[in-house]
Backbone as ProteinMPNN parsed JSONL, in Angstrom:
{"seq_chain_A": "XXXXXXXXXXXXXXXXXXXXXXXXXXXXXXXXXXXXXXXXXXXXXXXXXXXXXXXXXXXXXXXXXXXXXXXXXXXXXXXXXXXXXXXXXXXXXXXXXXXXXXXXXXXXXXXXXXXXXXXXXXXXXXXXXXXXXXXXXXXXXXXXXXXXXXXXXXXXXXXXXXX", "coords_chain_A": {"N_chain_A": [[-134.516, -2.861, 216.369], [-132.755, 0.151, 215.422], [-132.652, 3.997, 217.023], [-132.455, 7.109, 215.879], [-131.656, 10.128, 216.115], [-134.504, 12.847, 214.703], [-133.307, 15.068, 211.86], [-134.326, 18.136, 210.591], [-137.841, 19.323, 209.46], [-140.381, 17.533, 211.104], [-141.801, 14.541, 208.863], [-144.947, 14.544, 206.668], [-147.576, 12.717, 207.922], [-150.198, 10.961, 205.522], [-153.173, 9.052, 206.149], [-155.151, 6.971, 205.319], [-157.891, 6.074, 204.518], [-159.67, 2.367, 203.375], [-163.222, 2.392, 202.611], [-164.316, -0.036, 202.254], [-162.989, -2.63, 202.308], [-161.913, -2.123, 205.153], [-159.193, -1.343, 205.678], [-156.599, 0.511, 207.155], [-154.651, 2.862, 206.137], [-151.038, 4.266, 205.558], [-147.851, 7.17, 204.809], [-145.261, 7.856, 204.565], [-142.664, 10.052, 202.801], [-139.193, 8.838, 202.238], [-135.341, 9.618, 201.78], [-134.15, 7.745, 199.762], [-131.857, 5.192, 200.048], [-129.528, 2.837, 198.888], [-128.31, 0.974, 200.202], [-129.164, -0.124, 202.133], [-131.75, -1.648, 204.388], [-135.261, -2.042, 202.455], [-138.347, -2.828, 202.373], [-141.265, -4.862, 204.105], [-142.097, -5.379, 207.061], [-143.695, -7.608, 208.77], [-146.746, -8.226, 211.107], [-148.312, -10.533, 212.581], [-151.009, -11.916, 214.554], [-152.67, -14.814, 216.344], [-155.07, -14.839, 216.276], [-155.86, -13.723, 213.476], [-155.317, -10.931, 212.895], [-153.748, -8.556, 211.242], [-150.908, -6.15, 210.503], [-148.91, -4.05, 208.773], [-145.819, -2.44, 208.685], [-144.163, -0.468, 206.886], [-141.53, -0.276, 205.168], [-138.659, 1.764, 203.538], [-135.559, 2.475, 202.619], [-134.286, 1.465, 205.522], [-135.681, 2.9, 206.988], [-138.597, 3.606, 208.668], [-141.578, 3.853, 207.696], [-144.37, 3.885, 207.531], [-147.257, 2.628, 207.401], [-149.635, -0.119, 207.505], [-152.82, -1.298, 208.374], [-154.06, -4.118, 207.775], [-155.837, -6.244, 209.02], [-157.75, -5.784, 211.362], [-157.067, -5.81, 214.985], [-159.478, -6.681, 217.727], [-161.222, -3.405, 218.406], [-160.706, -1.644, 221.398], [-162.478, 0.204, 222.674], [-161.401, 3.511, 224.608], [-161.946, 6.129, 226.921], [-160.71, 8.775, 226.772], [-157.914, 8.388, 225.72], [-155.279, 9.068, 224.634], [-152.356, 10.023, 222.424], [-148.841, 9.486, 223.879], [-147.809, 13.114, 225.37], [-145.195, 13.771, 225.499], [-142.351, 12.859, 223.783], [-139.753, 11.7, 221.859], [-138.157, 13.046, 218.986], [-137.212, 11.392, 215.645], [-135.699, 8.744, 213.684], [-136.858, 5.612, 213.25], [-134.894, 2.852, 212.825], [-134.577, -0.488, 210.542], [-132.457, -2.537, 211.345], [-130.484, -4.025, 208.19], [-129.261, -5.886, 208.629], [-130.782, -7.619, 209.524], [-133.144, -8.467, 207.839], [-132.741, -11.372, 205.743], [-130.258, -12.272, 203.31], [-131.717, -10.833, 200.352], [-134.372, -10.792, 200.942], [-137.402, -9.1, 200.866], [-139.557, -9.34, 202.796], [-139.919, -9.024, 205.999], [-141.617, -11.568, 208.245], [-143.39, -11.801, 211.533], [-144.571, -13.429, 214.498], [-146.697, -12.048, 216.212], [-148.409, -10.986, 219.541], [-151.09, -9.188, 219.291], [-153.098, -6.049, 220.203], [-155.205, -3.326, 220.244], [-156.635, -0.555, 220.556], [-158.723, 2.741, 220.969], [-160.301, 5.477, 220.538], [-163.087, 7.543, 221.582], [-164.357, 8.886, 219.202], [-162.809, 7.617, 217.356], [-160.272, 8.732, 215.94], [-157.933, 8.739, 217.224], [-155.292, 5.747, 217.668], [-154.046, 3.408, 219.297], [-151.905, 0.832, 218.642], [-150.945, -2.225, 220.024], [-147.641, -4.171, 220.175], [-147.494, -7.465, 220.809], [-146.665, -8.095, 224.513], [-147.688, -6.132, 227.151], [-145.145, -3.772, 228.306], [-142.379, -0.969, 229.376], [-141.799, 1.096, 227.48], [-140.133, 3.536, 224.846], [-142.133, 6.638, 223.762], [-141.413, 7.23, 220.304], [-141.401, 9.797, 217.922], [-142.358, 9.646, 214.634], [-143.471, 10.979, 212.677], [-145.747, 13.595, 211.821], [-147.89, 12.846, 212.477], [-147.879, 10.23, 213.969], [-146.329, 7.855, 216.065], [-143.829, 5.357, 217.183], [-143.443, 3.102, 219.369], [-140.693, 1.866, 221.576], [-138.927, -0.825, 223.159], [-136.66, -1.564, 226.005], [-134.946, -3.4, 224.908], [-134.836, -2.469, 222.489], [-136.604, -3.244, 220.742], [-139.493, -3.26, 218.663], [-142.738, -2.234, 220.15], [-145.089, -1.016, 219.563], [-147.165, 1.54, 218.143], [-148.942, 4.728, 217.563], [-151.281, 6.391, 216.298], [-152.42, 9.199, 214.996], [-154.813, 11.458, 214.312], [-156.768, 10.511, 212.871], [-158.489, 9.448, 209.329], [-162.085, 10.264, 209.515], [-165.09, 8.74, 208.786], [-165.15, 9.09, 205.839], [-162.595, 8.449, 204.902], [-160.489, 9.891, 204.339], [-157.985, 11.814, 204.962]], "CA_chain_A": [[-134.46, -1.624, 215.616], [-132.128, 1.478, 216.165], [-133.475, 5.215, 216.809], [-131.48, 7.765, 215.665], [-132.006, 11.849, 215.981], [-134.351, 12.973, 213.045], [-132.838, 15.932, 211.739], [-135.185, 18.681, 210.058], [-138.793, 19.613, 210.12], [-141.178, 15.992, 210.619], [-142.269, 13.783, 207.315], [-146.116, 14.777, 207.106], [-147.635, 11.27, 207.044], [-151.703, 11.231, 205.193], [-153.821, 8.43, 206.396], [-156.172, 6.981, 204.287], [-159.09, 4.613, 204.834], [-160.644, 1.924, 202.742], [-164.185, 1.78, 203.615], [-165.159, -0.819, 201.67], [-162.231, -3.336, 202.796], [-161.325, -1.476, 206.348], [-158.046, -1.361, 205.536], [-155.692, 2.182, 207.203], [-152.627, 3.143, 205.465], [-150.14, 5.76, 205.965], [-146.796, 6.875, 204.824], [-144.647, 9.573, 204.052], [-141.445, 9.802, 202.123], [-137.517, 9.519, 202.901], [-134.793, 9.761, 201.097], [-133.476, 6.232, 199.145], [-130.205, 4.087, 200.303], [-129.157, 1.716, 198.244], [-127.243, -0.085, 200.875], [-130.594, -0.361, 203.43], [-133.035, -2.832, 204.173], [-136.505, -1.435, 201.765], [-139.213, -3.563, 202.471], [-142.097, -4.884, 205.078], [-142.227, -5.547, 208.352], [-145.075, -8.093, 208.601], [-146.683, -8.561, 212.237], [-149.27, -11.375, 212.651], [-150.909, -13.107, 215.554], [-153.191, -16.335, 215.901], [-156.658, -14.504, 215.641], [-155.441, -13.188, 212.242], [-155.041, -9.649, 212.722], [-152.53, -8.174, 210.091], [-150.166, -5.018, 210.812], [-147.212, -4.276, 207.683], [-145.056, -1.51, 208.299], [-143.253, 0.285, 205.705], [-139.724, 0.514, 205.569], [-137.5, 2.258, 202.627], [-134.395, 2.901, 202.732], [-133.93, 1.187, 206.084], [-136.663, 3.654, 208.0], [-139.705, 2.71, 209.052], [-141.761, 4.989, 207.324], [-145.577, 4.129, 207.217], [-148.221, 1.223, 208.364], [-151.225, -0.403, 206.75], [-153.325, -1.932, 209.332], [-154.903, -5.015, 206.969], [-156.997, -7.196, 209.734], [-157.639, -5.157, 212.661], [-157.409, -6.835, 216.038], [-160.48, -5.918, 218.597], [-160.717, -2.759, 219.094], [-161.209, -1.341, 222.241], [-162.876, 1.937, 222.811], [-161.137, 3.924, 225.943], [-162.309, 7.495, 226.957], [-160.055, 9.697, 227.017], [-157.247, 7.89, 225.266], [-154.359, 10.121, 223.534], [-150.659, 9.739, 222.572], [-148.018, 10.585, 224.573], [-147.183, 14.131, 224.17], [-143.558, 13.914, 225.385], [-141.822, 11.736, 222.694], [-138.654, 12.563, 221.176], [-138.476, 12.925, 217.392], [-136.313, 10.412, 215.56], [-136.425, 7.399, 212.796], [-136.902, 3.928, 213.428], [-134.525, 2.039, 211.319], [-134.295, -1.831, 210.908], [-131.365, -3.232, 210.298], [-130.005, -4.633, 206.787], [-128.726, -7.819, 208.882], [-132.282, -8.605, 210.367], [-133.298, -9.16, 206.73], [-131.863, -12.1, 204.928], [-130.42, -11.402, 201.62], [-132.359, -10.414, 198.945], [-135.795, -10.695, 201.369], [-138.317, -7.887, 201.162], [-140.548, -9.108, 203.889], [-139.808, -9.657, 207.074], [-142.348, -11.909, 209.161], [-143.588, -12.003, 212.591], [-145.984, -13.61, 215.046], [-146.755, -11.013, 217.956], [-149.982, -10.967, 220.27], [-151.381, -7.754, 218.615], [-154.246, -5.39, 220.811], [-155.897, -1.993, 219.478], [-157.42, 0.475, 221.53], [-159.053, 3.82, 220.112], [-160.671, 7.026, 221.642], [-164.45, 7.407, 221.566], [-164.171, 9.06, 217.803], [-161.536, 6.531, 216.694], [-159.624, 9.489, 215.567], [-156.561, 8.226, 217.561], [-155.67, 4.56, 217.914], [-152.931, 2.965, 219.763], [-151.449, -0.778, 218.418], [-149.232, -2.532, 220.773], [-147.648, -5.46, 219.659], [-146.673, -8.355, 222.189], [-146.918, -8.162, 226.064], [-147.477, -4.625, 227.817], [-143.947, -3.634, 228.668], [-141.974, -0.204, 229.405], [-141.617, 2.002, 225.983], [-140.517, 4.604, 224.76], [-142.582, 6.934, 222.312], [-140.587, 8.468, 219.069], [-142.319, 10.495, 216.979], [-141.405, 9.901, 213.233], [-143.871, 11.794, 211.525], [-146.443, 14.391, 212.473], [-149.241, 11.719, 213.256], [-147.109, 8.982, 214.156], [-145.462, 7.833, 217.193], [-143.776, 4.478, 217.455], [-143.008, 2.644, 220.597], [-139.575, 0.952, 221.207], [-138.617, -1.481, 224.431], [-135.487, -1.344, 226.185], [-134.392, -4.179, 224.231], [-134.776, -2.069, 220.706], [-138.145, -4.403, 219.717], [-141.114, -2.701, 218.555], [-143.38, -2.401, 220.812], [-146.321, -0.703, 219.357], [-147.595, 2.371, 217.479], [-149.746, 5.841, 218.133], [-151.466, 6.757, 215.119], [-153.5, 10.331, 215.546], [-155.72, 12.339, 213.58], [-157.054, 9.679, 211.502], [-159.61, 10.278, 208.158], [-163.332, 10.39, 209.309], [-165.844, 7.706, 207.921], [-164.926, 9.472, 204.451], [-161.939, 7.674, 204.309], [-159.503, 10.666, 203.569], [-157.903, 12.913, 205.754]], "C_chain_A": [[-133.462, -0.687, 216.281], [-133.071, 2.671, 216.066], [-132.621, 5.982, 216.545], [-132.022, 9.121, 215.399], [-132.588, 11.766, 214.555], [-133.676, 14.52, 213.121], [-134.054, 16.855, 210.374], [-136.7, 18.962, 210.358], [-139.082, 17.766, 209.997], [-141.996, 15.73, 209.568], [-144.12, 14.446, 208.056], [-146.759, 13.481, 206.648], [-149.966, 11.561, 206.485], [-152.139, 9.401, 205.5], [-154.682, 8.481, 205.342], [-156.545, 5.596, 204.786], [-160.02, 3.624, 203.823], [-161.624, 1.77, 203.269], [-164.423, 0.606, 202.927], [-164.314, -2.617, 202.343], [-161.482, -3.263, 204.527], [-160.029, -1.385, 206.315], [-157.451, 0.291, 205.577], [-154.586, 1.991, 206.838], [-152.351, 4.388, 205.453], [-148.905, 5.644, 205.403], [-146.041, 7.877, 204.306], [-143.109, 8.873, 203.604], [-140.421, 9.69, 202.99], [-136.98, 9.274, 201.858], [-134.08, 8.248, 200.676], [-131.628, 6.157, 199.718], [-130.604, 2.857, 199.615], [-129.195, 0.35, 199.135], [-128.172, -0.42, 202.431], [-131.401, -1.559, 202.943], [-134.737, -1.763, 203.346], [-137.038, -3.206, 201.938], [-140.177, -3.512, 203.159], [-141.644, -5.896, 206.039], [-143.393, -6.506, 208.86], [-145.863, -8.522, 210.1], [-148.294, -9.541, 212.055], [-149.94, -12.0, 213.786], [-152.098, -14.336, 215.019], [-154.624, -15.966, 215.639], [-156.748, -13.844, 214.605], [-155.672, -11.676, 211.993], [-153.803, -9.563, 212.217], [-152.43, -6.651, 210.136], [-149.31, -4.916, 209.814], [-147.205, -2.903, 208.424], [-143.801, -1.245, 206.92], [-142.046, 0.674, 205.839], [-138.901, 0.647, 204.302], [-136.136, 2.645, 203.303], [-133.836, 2.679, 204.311], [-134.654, 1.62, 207.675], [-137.945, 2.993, 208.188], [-140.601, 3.585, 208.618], [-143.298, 4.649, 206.751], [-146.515, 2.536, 207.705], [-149.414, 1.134, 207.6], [-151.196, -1.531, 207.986], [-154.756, -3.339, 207.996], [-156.019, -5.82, 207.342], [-156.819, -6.418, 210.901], [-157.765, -6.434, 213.614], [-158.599, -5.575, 216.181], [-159.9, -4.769, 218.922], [-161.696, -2.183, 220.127], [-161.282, -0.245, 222.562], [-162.545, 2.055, 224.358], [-161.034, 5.675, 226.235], [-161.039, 7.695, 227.63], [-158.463, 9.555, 226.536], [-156.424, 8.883, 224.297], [-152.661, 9.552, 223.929], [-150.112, 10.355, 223.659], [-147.582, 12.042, 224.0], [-145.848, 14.292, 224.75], [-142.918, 12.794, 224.383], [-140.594, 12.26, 222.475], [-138.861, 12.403, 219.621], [-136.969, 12.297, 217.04], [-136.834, 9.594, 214.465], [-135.896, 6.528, 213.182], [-136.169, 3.186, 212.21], [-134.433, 0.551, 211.674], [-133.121, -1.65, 209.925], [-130.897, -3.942, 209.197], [-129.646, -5.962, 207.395], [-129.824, -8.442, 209.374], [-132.991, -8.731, 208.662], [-132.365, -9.926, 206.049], [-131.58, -11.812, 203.678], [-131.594, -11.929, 200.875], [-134.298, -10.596, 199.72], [-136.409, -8.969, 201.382], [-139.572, -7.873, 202.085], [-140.159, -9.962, 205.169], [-140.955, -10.332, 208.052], [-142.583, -11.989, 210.643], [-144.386, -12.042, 213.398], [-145.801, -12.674, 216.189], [-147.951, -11.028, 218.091], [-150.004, -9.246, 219.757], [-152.884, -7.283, 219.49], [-153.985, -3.837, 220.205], [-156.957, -1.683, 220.368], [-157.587, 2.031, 220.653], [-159.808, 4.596, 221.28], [-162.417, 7.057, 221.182], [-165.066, 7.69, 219.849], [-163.572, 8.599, 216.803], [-160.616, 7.45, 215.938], [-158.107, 9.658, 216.25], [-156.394, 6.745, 217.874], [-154.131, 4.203, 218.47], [-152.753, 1.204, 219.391], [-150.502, -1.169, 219.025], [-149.146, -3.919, 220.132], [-146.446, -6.622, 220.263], [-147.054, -8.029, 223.817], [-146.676, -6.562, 226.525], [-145.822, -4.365, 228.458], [-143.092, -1.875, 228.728], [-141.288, 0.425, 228.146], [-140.887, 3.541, 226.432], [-140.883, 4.936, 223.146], [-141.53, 7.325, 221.607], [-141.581, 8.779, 218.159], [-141.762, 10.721, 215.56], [-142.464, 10.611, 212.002], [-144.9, 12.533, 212.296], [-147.635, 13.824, 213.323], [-148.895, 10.677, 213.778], [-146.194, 8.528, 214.732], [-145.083, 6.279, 217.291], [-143.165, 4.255, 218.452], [-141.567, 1.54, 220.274], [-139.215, 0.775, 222.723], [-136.976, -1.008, 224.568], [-134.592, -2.049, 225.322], [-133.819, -4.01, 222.964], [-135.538, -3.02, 219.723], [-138.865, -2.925, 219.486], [-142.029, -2.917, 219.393], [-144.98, -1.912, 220.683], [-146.161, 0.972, 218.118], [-149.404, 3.095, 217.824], [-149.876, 6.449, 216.445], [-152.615, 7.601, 215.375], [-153.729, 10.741, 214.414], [-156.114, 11.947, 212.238], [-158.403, 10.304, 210.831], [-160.941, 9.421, 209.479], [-163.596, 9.041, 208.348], [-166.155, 8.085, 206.277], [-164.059, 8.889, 203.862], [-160.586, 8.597, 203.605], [-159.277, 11.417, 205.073], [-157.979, 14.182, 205.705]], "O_chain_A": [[-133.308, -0.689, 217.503], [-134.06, 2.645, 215.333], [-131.576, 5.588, 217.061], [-132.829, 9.258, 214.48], [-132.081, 11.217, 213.576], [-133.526, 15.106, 214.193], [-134.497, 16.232, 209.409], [-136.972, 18.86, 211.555], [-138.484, 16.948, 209.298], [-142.877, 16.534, 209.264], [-144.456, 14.686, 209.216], [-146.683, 13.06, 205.494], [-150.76, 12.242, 207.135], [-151.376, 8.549, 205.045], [-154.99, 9.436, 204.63], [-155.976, 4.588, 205.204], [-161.102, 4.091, 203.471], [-161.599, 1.153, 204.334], [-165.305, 0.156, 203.659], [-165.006, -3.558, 202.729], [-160.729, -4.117, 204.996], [-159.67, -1.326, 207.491], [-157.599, 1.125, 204.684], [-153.723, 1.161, 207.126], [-153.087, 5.371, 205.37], [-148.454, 4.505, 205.275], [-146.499, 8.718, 203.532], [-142.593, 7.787, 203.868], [-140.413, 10.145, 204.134], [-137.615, 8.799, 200.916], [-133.418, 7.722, 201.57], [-130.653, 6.908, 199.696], [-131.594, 2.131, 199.707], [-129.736, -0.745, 198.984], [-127.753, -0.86, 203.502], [-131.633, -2.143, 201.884], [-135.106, -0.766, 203.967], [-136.466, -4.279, 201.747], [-140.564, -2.352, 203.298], [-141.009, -6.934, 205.857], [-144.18, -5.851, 209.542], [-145.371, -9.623, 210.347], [-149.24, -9.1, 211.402], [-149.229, -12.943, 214.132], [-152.365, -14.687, 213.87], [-155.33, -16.649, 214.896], [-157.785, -13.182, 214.55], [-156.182, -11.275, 210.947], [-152.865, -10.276, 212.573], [-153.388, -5.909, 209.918], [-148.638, -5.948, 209.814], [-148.231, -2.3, 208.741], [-142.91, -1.883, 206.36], [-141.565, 1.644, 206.425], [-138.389, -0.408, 203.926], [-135.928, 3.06, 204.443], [-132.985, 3.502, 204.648], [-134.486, 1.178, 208.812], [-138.183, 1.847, 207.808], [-140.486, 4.546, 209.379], [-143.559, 5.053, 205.618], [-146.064, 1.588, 208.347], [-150.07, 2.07, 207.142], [-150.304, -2.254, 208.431], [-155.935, -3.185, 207.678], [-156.938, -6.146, 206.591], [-155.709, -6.399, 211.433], [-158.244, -7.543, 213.379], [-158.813, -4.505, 215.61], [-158.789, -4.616, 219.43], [-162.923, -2.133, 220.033], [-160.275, 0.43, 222.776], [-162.98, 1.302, 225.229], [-160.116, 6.354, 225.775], [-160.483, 7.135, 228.575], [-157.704, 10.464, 226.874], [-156.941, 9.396, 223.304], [-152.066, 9.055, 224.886], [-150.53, 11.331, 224.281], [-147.187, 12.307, 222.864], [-145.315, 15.287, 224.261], [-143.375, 11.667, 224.574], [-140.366, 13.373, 222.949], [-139.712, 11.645, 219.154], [-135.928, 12.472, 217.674], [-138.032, 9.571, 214.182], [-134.704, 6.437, 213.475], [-136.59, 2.97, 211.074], [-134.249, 0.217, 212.844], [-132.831, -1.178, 208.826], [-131.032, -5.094, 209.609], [-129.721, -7.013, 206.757], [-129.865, -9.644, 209.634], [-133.577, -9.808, 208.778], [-131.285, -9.437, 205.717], [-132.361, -11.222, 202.932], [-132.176, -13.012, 200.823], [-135.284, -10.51, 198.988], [-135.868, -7.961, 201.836], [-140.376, -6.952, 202.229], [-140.109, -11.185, 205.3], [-141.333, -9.474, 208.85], [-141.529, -12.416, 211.116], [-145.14, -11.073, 213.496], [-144.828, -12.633, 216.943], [-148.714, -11.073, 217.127], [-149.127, -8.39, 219.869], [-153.796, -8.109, 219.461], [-152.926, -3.332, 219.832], [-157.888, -2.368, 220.791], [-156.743, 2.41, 219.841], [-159.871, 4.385, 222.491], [-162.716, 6.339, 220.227], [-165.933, 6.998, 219.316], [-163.666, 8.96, 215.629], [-160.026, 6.8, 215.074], [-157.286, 10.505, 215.9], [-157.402, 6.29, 218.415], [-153.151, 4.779, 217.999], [-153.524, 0.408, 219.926], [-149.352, -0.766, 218.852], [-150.059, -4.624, 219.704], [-145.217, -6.672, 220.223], [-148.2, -7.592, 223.918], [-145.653, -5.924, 226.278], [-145.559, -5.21, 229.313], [-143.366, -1.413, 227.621], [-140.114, 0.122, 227.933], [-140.91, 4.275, 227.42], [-140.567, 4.421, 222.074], [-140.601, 7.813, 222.251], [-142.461, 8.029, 217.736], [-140.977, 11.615, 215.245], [-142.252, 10.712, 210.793], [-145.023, 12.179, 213.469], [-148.134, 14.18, 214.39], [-149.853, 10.004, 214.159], [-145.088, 8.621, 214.2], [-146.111, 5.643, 217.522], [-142.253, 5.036, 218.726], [-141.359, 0.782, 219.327], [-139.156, 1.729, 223.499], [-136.268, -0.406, 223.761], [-133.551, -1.506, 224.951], [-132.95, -4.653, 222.374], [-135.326, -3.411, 218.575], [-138.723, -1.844, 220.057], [-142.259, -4.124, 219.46], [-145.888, -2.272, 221.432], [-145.155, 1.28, 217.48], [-150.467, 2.551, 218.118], [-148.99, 6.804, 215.667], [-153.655, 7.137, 215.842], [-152.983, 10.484, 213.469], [-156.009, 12.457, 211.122], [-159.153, 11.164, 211.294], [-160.757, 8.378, 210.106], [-162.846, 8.475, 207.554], [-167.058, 7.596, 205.599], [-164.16, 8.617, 202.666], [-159.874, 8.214, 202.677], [-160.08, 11.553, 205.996], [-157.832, 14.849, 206.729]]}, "name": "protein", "num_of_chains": 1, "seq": "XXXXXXXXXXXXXXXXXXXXXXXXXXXXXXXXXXXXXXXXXXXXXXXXXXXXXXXXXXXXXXXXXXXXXXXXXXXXXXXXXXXXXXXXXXXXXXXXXXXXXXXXXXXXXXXXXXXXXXXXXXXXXXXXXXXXXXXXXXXXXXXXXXXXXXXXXXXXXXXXXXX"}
């Protein structure tokens, strides 16, 4: 992925919870490119936990968590609050033409805060990040390499299922 300065105030992203399926989704707007990768991001590992991210117009711009991995409750657990603000774009050449979903197996772990009202997803082997913050609730992690490395998702809905 690249990061690139955002410019303006940050996207406000709304969480929303199925209870009935457990399924969290999030996602806030950007503005359409033609000439971008629009699609998903699909992350998978072997105990069938399922991660999509959302990407229009080449941004990365929202997450449905479909099979949670385990998660693990850790007191006192919160995002970073230094981050820089910025969007996550994938590149148009890491999709093949005319694909709208990109696949990928990664060891996936989930950790949450005693209220589960923040949750952290890393995805692959613990490794040196940094946060960006691309929307008001929503911090994604990126390696030196420019992988994904995870995601900080705060001030999720209550057992109502809305935020």
């Amino acid at each position: 992925v690249h990061v690139v300065p955002h410019v303006g105030p940050l996207p406000h992203i709304a969480w929303q919870r199925d209870l009935e399926t457990g399924i969290l989704a999030g996602s806030f707007i950007v503005p359409p490119n033609d000439d971008a990768f629009t699609g998903s991001v699909e992350l998978t590992d072997e105990d069938g936990s399922i991660v999509v991210l959302d990407v229009v117009s080449g941004v990365v711009c929202g997450l449905d968590v479909v099979m949670w991995p385990e998660l693990v409750e850790l007191p006192g657990l919160a995002a970073p609050v230094e981050a820089r603000e910025g969007q996550v774009l994938v590149p148009s050449r890491a999709a093949r033409r005319g694909a709208t979903v990109l696949e990928f197996d990664a060891a996936l772990a989930a950790s949450t805060d005693p209220a589960a009202r923040t949750i952290h997803l890393r995805f692959g082997a613990r490794r040196a990040v940094e946060p960006i913050r691309v929307a008001d609730r929503m911090l994604l992690e990126v390696d030196a390499a420019g992988r994904l490395a995870g995601v900080w998702l705060q001030d999720l809905p209550d057992d109502s299922g809305t935020d």
